[in-house]
C-alpha positions in Angstrom: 80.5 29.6 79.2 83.1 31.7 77.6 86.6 29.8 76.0 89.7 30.6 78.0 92.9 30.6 76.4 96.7 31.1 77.9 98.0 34.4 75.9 101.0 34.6 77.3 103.4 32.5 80.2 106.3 33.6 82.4 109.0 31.7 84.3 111.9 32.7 86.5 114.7 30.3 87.0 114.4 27.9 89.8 116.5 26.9 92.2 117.6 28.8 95.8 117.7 31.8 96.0 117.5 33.1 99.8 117.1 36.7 100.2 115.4 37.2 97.0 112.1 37.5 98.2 108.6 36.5 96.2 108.3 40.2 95.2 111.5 40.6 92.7 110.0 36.9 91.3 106.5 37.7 91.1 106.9 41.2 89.3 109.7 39.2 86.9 107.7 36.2 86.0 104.1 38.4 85.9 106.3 41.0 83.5 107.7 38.4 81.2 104.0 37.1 80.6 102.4 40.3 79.7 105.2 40.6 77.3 104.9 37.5 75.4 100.9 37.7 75.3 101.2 41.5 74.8 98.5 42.7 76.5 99.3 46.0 78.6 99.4 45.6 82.8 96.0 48.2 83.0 94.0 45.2 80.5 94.2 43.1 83.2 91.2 42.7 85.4 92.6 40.7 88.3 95.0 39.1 89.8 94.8 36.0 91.0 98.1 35.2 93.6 99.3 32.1 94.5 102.0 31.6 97.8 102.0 29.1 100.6 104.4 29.4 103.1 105.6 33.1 103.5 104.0 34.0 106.8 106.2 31.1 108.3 109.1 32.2 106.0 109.8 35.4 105.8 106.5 36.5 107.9 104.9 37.9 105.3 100.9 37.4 105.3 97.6 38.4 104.4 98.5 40.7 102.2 101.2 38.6 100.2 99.9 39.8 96.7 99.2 43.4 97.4 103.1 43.5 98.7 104.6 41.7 95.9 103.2 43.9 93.6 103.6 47.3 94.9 105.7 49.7 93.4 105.0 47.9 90.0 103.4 48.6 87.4 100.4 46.2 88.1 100.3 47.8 91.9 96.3 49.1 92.2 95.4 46.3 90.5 92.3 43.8 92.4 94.8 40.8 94.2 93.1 37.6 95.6 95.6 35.7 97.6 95.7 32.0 97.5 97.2 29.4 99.5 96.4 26.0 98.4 99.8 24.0 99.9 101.7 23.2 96.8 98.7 23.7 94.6 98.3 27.2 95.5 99.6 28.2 91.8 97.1 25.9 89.9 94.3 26.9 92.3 94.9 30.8 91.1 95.0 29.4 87.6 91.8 27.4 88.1 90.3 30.8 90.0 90.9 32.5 87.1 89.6 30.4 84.8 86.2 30.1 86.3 86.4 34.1 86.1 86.7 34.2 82.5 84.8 31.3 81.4 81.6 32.7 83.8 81.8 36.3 82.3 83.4 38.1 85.5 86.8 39.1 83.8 88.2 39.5 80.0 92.0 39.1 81.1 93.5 37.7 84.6 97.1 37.2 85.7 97.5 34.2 87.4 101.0 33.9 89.5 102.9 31.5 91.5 105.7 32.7 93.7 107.6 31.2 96.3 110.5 32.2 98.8 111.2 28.9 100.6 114.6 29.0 101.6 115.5 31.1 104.4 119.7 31.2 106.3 117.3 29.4 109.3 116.4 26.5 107.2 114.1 25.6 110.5 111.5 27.6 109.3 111.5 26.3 105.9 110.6 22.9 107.5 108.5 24.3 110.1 106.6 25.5 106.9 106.5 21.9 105.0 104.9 20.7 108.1 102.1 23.2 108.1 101.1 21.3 105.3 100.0 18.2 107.0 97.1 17.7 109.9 98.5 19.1 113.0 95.1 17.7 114.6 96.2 14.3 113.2 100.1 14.1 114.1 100.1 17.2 117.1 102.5 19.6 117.3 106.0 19.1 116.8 107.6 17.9 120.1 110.6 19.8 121.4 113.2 17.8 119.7 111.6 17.5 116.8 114.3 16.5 113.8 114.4 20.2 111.8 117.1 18.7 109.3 114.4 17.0 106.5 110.8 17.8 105.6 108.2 15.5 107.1 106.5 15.0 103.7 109.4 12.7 103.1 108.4 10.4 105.9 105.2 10.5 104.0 106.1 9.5 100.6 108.8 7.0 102.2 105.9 4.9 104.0 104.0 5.1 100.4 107.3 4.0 98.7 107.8 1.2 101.5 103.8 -0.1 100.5 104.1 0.3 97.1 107.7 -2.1 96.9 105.7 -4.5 99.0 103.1 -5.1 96.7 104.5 -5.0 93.3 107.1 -6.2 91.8 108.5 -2.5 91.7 112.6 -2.3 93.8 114.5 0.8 94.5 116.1 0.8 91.3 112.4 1.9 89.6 112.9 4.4 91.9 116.0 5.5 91.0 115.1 5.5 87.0 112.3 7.9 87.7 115.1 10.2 89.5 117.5 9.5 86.5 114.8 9.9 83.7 113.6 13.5 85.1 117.0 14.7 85.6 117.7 14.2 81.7 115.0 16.5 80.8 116.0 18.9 83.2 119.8 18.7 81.8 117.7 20.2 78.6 115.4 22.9 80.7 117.7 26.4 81.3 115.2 27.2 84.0 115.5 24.0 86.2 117.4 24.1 89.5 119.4 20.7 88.9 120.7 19.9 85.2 123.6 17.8 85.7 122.7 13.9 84.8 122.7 11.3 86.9 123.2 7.2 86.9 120.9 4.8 88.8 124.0 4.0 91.0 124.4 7.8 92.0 120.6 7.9 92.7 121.1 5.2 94.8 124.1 6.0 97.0 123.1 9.6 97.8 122.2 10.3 101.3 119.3 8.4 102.7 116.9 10.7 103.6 114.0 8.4 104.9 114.6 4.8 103.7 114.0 3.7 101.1 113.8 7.2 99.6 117.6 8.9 99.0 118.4 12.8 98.4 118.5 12.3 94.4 114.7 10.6 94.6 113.2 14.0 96.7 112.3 17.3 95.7 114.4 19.9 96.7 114.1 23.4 98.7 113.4 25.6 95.6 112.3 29.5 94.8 110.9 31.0 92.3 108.0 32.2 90.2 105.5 31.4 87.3 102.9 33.3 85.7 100.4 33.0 83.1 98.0 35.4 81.3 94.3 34.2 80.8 91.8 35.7 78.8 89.1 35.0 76.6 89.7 33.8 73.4 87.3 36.8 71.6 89.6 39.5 73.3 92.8 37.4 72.1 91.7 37.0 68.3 90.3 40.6 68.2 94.2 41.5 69.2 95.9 39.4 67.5 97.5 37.3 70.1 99.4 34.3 68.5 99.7 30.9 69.1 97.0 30.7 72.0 96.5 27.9 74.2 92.6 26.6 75.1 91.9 25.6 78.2 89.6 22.4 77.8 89.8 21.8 81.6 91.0 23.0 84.9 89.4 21.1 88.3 90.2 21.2 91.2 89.3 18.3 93.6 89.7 17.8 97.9 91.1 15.1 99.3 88.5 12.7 101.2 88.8 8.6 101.3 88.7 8.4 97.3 92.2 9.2 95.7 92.3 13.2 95.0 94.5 12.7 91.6 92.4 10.2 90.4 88.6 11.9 90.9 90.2 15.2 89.5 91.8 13.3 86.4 88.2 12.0 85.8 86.9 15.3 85.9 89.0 17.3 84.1 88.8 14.7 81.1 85.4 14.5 81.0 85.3 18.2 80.8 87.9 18.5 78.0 86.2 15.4 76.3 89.8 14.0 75.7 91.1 10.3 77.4 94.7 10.8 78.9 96.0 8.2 76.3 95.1 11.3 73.9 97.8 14.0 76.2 100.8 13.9 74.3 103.1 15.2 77.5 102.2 14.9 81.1 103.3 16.9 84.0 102.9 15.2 87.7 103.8 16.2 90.9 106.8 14.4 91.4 107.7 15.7 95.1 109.3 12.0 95.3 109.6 9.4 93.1 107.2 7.0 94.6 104.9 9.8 93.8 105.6 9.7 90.1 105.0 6.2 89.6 102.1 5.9 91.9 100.3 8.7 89.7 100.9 6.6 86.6 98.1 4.4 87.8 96.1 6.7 89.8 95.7 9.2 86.4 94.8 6.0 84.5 98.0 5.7 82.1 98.6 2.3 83.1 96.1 -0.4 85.1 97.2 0.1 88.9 100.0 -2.6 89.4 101.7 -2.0 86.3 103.6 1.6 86.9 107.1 -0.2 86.7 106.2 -1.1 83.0 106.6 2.5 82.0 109.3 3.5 83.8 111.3 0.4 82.9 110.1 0.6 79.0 111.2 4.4 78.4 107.6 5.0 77.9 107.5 8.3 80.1 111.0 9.2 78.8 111.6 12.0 75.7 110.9 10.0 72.7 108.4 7.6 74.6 104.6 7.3 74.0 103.9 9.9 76.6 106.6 11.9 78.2 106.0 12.9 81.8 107.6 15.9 83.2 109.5 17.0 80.2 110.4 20.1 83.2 112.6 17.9 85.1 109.9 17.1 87.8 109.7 18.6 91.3 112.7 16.3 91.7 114.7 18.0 89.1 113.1 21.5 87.9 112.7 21.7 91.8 109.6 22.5 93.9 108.7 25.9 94.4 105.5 25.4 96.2 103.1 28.1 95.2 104.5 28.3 91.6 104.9 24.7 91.1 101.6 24.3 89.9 101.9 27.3 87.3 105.6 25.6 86.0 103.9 22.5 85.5 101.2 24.5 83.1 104.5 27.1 82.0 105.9 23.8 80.6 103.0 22.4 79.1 102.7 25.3 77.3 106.0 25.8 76.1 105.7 22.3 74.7 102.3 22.9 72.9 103.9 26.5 71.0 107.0 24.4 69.7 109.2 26.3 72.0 110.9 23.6 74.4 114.5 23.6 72.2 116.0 20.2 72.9 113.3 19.0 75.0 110.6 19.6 72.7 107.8 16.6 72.0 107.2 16.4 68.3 104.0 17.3 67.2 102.8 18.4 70.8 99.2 19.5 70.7 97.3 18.6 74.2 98.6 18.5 77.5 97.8 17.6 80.8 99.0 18.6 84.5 98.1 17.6 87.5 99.3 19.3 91.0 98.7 18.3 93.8 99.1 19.8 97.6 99.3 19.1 101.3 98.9 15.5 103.3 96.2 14.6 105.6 94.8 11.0 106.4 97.5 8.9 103.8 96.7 11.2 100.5 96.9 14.3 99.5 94.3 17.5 100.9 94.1 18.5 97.0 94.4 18.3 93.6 94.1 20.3 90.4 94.4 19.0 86.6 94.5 21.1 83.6 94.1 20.1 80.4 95.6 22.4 77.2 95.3 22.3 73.6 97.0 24.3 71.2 95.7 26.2 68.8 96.8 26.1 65.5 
C-alpha cells in the first residue's frame, strides 16, 4: 500500500447562499486546492464528488459531478458521484484514498459541495428527511410540519435519554453551543461568528424540546475540496507541508454504535490512541450529538461527557479541542462538504495556518462524520486520522 498525503485543501465560505448553485462552489473550492498544492487540473486522475440532496433541491441528479464541473477547466476529467447523507464528502475522500494507497491513481480531487437552501424551504426539509428510513417512519402525511428538519426530532429524543441518565441538564447543552460558537467567532469561513452566552442559547426558539435554535445546525451551502496524492509524486514536486493520511474508514450503521466501531478502526489503522489527536472534529448537527460522541470515540468513559464540557477540556486551550471550525452548529452544515470541512480544518490546524484559532504544536488530527438516521443511530460513519509532516 502506497502513503497518501493531502497536497493541497480548499474551502468556500459557509453560510446560505440560495441561487448559488453547487457548480460556482465546487469549481471555487476544487480551484483554490489545486492552487495551494500546485499540481495542474490535467495531473489529476479522478474525481471523486461528493453531494446529497440536489435532486430534491434543485433537481439536479445523476450526473451532479459531470455538471458542476463543465465548462471548467477540470471538465473531461473521470467524476464518480457520491451520496453518502452528510458523509458524502468524507466518503469521496475515503474513495479516493483507497485509490491511491491500492495503486489505481497518483493524484485525486476529492470535493464536497452542497446547495441546501432553496426560496421553497419545503424542499430543503423534504431533502433532510430522505435521510432517514422511509420504510421505518412512512411517508410524510399530508400535513406534515415543513417548518424544522426531522433529524431534530431525532437528536431531541437522544438529548431527552441522555439528561435522563446522567447527571448532564440543558445548560451542558448550551455550553457545547457557546463553546463552538467561540471558535467559529475566530474561523472567516464559518456561517455564524457572533458569540453567544448560555442564557442566549437557552432562550432562543425551541425547536424540539429540549433542543433550542442556538443548539442545532443550520441550513448551510457551500463547498470543500482536497487534493490527494501519493506522497512519491508530492516529494518528487516539491509539494510543501504535506499531510499523511494514517487512516480513513468508513463504517455502516447496524445495532453496534457506527462512531464508535469506525473510531476503533481507523486508530488501529493509524496505530495512534485518540488521547494522542491533538484537535478533534465531530459531527455536531446538535449538541447532544457532540457530547454523546465524547464517549462513543472513547475520550471520556461513557457517563462522564459533562466533565469535558464543563472543565474547558474540548475548549481552545484545553487538552483536546473539538471543533476548532465552529461545529456543524456554528461553521454550519453543508451536507456533502461537511465531511471535507471537518478534514479542511484539520488540516489547516496541522500546517500552522488556523490564525487565532490555531492549537499550538498541532501535529495529528482526527475527524469523524457521520450521515443519515435509521433504527436510533446513524446509517454511517467515516473517521480520518492526519498527521503532519514536518
Amino acid at each position: 500500500m502506497r502513503n497518501v498525503v493531502i497536497a493541497g485543501v480548499g474551502m468556500t465560505p459557509f453560510g446560505r447562499s440560495p441561487g448559488v448553485g453547487i457548480r460556482a462552489m465546487a469549481t471555487a473550492a476544487s480551484a483554490e486546492a489545486l492552487k495551494d498544492a500546485g499540481v495542474p487540473a490535467d495531473r489529476v486522475g479522478k474525481i471523486f464528488f461528493g453531494n446529497a440532496v440536489a435532486p430534491t433541491v434543485t433537481q439536479q441528479d445523476m450526473i451532479k459531478g459531470q455538471v458542476a464541473f463543465r465548462g471548467s477547466e477540470l471538465a473531461g476529467l473521470p467524476v464518480i458521484n457520491i451520496e453518502n447523507a452528510c458523509a458524502s464528502g468524507s466518503s469521496a475522500v475515503h474513495l479516493g484514498v483507497q485509490a491511491i494507497a491500492g495503486g489505481h491513481e497518483e493524484i485525486v480531487l476529492a470535493v464536497g459541495a452542497e446547495q441546501l437552501t432553496h426560496e421553497d424551504k419545503v424542499r430543503s426539509f423534504k431533502a433532510l428527511r430522505g435521510s432517514t428510513d422511509i420504510y421505518e417512519i412512512g411517508e410524510a402525511p399530508q400535513d406534515q410540519d415543513w417548518t424544522k428538519s426531522i433529524l431534530m426530532d431525532f437528536y431531541a429524543a437522544e438529548a431527552a435519554s441522555f439528561l435522563d441518565r446522567t447527571d448532564a441538564t440543558t445548560e451542558d447543552l448550551a455550553r457545547v453551543a457557546v463553546k463552538n460558537r467561540r471558535h467559529a467567532s475566530l474561523n472567516p469561513l464559518a456561517q455564524f461568528r457572533a458569540p453567544q452566552t448560555v442564557e442566549q442559547v437557552l432562550a432562543s426558539r425551541m425547536i424540539a424540546p429540549p433542543l433550542t435554535l442556538s443548539m442545532c445546525s443550520p441550513m448551510t451551502d457551500g463547498a470543500a475540496a482536497v487534493v490527494l496524492c501519493t506522497e512519491e509524486y508530492a516529494r518528487a514536486n516539491g509539494i510543501g507541508a504535506l499531510l499523511r493520511v494514517l487512516g480513513c474508514e468508513l463504517k455502516g450503521g447496524r445495532d453496534v454504535l457506527p462512531v464508535t466501531e469506525v473510531t476503533a478502526a481507523v486508530t488501529e489503522a493509524a496505530g495512534v490512541g485518540v488521547p494522542e489527536a491533538h484537535l478533534i472534529e465531530l459531527h455536531d448537527a446538535a449538541a447532544p450529538a457532540e457530547l454523546l460522541q465524547y464517549g462513543e470515540i472513547g475520550l471520556c468513559p461513557a457517563g462522564e461527557e459533562t466533565r469535558l464540557i464543563r472543565g474547558g477540556d474540548t475548549g481552545l486551550g484545553g487538552r483536546i479541542p473539538v471543533n476548532t471550525s465552529g461545529g456543524l452548529m456554528s461553521r454550519g452544515h453543508a451536507l456533502g462538504a461537511t465531511g471535507i470541512a471537518q478534514i479542511v480544518e484539520v488540516a489547516t490546524q496541522l500546517r500552522g495556518r488556523a490564525g487565532d484559532r490555531q492549537v499550538e504544536g498541532a501535529g495529528l488530527g482526527l475527524a469523524v462524520n457521520t450521515g443519515g438516521w435509521m433504527g436510533g443511530g446513524y446509517a454511517v460513519a467515516v473517521a480520518t486520522i492526519l498527521e503532519a509532516l514536518r
